[in-house]
LUMZA-971781 format. One record per residue: y, z, x of N, C-alpha, C in turn; residue in three letters. Coordinates in pm, 1 decimal, padded with zeros to 6 digits, m for minus. Each point is the difference from the previous one (the first is absolute). Example, Ala and Ser with C-alpha at 12.3 -4.5 7.8 and 13.67 -1.06 7.14 Angstrom:
KESE, m00569.0, 00780.0, 01319.0, 00119.0, 00000.0, m00089.0, 00120.0, 00000.0, 00090.0, ALA
KESE, 00105.0, m00072.0, m00035.0, 00119.0, 00006.0, 00082.0, 00109.0, 00073.0, m00077.0, SER
// end
This chain:
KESE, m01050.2, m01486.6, m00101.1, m00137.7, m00034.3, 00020.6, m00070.1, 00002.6, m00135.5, UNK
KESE, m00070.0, m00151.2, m00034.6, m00059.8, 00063.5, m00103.9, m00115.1, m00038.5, 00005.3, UNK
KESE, m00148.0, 00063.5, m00039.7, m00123.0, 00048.4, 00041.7, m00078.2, m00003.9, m00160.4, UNK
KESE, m00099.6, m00067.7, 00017.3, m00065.5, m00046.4, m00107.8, m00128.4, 00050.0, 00023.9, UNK
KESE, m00042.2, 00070.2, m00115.5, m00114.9, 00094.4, 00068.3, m00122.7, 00024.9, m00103.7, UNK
KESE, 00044.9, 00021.4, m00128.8, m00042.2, m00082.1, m00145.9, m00127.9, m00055.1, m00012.6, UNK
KESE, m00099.9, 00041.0, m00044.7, m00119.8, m00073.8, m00030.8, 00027.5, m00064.6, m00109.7, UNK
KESE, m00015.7, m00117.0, m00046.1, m00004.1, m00083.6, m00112.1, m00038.1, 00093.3, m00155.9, UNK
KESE, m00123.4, 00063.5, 00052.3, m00028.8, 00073.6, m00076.4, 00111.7, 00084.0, m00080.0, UNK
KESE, 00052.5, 00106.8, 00097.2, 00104.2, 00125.3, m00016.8, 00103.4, m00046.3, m00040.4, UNK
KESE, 00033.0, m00116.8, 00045.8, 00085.1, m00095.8, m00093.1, 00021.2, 00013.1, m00143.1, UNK
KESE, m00120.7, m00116.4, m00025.7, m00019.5, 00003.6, m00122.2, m00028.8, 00093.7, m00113.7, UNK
KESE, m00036.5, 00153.6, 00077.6, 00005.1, 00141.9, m00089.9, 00107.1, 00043.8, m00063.3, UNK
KESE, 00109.4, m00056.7, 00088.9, 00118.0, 00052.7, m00011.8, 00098.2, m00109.7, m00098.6, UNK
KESE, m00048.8, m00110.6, m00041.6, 00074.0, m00084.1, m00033.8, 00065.1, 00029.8, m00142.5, UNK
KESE, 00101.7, m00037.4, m00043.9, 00063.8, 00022.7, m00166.2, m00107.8, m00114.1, m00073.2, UNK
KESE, 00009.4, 00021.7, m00149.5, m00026.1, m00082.8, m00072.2, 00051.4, m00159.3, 00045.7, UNK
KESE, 00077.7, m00067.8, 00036.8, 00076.4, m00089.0, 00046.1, m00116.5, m00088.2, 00126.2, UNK
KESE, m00085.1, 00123.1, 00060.8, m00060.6, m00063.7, 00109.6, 00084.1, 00055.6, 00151.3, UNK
KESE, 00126.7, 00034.5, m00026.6, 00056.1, 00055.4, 00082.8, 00020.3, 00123.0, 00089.6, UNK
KESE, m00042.1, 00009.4, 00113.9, 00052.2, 00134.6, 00043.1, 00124.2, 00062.7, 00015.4, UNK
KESE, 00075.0, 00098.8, m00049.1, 00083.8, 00074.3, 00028.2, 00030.7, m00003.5, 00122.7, UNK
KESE, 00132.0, m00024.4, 00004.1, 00067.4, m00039.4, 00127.4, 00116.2, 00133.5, 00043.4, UNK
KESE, m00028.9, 00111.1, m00046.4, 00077.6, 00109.2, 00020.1, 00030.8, 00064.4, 00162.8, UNK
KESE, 00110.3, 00031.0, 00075.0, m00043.7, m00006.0, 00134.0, 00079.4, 00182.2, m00023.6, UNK
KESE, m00056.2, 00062.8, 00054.7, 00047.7, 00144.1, m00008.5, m00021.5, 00039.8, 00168.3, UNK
KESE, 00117.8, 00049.9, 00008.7, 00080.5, 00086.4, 00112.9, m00089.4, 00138.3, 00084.6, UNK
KESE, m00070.9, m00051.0, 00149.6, m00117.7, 00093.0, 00013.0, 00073.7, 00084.8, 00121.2, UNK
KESE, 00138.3, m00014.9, m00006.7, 00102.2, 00074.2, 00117.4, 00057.2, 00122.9, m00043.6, UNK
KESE, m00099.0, 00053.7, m00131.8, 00065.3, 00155.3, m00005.9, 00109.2, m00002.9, m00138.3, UNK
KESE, 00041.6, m00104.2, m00041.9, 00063.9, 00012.5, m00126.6, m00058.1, m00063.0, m00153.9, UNK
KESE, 00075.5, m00017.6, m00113.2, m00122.8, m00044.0, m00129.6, 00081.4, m00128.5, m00003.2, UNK
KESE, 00078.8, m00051.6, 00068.3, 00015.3, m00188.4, 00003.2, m00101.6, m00057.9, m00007.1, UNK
KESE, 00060.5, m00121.1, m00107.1, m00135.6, m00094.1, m00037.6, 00067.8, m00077.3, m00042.6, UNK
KESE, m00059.4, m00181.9, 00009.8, 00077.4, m00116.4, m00082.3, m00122.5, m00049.1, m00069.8, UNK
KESE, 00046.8, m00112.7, m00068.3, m00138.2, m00045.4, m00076.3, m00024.9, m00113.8, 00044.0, UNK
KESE, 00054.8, m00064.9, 00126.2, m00054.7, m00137.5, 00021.7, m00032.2, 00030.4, 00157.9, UNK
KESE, m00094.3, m00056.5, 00112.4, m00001.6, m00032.7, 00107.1, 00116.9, m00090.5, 00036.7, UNK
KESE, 00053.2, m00065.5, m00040.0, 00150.5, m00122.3, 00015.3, 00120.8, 00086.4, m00000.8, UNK
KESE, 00005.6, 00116.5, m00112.2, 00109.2, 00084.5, 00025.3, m00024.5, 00088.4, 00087.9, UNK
KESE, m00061.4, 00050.9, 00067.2, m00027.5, 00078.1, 00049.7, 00023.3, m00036.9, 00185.4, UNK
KESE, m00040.3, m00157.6, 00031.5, 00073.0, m00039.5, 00118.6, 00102.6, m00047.6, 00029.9, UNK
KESE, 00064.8, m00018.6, m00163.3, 00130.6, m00037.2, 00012.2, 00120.8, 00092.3, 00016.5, UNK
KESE, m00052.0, 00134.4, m00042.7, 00038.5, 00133.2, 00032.5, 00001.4, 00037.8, 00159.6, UNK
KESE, m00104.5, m00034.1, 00016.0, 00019.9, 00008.4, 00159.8, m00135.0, 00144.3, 00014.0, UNK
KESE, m00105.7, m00013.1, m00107.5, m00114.6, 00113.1, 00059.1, m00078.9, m00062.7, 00108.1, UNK
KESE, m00040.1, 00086.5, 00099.8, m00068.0, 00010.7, 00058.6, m00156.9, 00002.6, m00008.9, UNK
KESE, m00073.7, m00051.3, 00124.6, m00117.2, 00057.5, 00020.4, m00108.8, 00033.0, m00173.7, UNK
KESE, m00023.4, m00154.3, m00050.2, m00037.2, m00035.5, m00105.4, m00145.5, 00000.2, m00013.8, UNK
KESE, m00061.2, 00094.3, m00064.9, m00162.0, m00025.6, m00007.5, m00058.3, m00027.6, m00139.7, UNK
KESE, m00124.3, m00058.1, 00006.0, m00027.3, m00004.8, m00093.2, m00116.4, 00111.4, m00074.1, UNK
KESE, m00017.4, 00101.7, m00099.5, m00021.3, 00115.4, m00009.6, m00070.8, m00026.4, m00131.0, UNK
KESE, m00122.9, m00046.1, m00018.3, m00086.8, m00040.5, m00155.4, m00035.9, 00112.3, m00072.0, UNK
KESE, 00036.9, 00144.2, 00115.8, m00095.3, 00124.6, m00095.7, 00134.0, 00064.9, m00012.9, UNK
KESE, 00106.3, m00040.7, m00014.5, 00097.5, 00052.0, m00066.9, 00007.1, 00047.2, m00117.5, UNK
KESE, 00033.1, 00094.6, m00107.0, 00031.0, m00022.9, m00140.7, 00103.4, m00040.6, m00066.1, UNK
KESE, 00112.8, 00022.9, 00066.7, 00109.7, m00078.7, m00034.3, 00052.8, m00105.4, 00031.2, UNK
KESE, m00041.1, m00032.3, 00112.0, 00069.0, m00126.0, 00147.8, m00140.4, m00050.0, m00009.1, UNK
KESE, 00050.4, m00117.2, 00061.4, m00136.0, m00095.7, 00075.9, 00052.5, m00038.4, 00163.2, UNK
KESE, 00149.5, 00042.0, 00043.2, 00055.6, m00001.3, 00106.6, 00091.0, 00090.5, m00005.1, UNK
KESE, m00024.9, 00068.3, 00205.2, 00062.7, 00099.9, 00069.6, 00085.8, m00052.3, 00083.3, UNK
KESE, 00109.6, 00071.5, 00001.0, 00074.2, m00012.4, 00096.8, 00127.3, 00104.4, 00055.3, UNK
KESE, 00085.3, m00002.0, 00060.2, 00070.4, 00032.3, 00020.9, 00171.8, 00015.7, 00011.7, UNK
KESE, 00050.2, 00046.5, m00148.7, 00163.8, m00038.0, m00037.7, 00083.9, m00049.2, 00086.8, UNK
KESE, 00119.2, m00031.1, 00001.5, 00162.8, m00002.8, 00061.5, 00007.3, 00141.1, 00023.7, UNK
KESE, m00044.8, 00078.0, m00033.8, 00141.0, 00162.4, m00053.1, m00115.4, 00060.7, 00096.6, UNK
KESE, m00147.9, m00017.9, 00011.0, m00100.7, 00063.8, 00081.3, 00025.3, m00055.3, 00162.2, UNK
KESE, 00012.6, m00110.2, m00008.2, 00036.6, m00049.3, 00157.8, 00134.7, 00005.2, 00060.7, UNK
KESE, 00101.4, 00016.5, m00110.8, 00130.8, 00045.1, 00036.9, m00050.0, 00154.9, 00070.6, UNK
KESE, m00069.7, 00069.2, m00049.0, m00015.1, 00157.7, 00029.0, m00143.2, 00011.7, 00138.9, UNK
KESE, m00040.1, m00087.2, m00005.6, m00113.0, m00006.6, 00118.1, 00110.7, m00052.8, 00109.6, UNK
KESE, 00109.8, m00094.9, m00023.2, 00040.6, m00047.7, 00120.2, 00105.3, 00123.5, 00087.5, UNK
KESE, 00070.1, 00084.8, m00108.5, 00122.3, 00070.6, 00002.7, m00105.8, 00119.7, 00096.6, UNK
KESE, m00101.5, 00042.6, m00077.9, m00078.6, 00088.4, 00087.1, m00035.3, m00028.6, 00103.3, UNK
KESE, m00029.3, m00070.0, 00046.6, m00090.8, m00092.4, 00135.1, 00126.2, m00024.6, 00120.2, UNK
KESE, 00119.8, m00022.1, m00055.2, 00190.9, m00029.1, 00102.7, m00029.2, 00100.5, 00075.6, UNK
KESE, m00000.5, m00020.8, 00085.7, 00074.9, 00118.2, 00097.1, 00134.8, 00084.3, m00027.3, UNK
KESE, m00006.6, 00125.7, m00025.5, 00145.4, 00009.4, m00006.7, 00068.9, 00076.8, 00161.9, UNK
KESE, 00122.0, m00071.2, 00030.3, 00054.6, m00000.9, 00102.6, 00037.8, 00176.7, 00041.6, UNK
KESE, 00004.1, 00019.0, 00127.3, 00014.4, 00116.7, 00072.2, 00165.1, 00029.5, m00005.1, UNK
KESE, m00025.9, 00133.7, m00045.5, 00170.4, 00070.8, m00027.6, 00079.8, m00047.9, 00112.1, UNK
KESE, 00119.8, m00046.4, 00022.7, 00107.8, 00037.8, 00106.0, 00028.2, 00126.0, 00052.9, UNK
KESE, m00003.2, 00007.6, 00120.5, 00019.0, 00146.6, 00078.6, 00147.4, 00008.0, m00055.2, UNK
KESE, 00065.6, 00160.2, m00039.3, 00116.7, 00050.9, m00062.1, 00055.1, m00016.0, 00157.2, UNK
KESE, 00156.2, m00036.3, m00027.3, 00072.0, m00026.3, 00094.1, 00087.7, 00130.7, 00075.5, UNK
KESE, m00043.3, 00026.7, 00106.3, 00057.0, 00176.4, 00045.1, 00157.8, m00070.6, 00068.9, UNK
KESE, 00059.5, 00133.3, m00006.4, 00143.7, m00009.2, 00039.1, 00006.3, 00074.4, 00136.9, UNK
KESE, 00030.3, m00101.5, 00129.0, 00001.1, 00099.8, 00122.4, 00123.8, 00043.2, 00015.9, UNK
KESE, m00032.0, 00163.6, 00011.0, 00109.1, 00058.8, 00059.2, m00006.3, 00034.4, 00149.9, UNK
KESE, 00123.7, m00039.7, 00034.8, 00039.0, 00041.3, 00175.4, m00058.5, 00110.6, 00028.6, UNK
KESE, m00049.3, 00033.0, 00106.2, 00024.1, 00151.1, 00052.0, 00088.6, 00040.9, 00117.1, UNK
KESE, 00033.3, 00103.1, 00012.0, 00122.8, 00025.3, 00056.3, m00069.3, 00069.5, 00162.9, UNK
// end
């Protein structure tokens, strides 16, 4: 999802000499991952992409591979033990 939210203004505060804004997308799932392009960053496969103007380092949030690998692994169900197998003995 990506979400444009940006006043023209806040934009342009943020821009390099170039006229350009920093296109830095940093990792808001709990780790310090970060790429420097929005293009690498979906080609990676991040998630849940925002756009974030009062950033200081990033101008986009999102969410890693290695963060949603670990949101998904948490979220699995993990399956119910097998009952231990008893040995019947006869009675006499």
């Amino acid at each position: 999802m990506l979400r444009l939210g940006a006043t023209p203004f806040a934009i342009a505060a943020r821009m390099n000499p170039q006229g350009e804004e920093p296109e830095v997308v940093s990792c808001a799932g709990g780790c310090d991952a970060s790429v420097d392009s929005l293009a690498e960053a979906v080609k990676e496969g991040w998630d849940r992409l925002t756009h974030n103007p009062s950033g200081l380092s990033w101008s986009w949030l999102g969410v890693c591979p290695s963060c949603l690998a670990a949101e998904a692994a948490k979220d699995t169900p993990k399956p119910e033990p097998k009952p231990k197998a008893t040995t019947l003995v006869p009675v006499d």
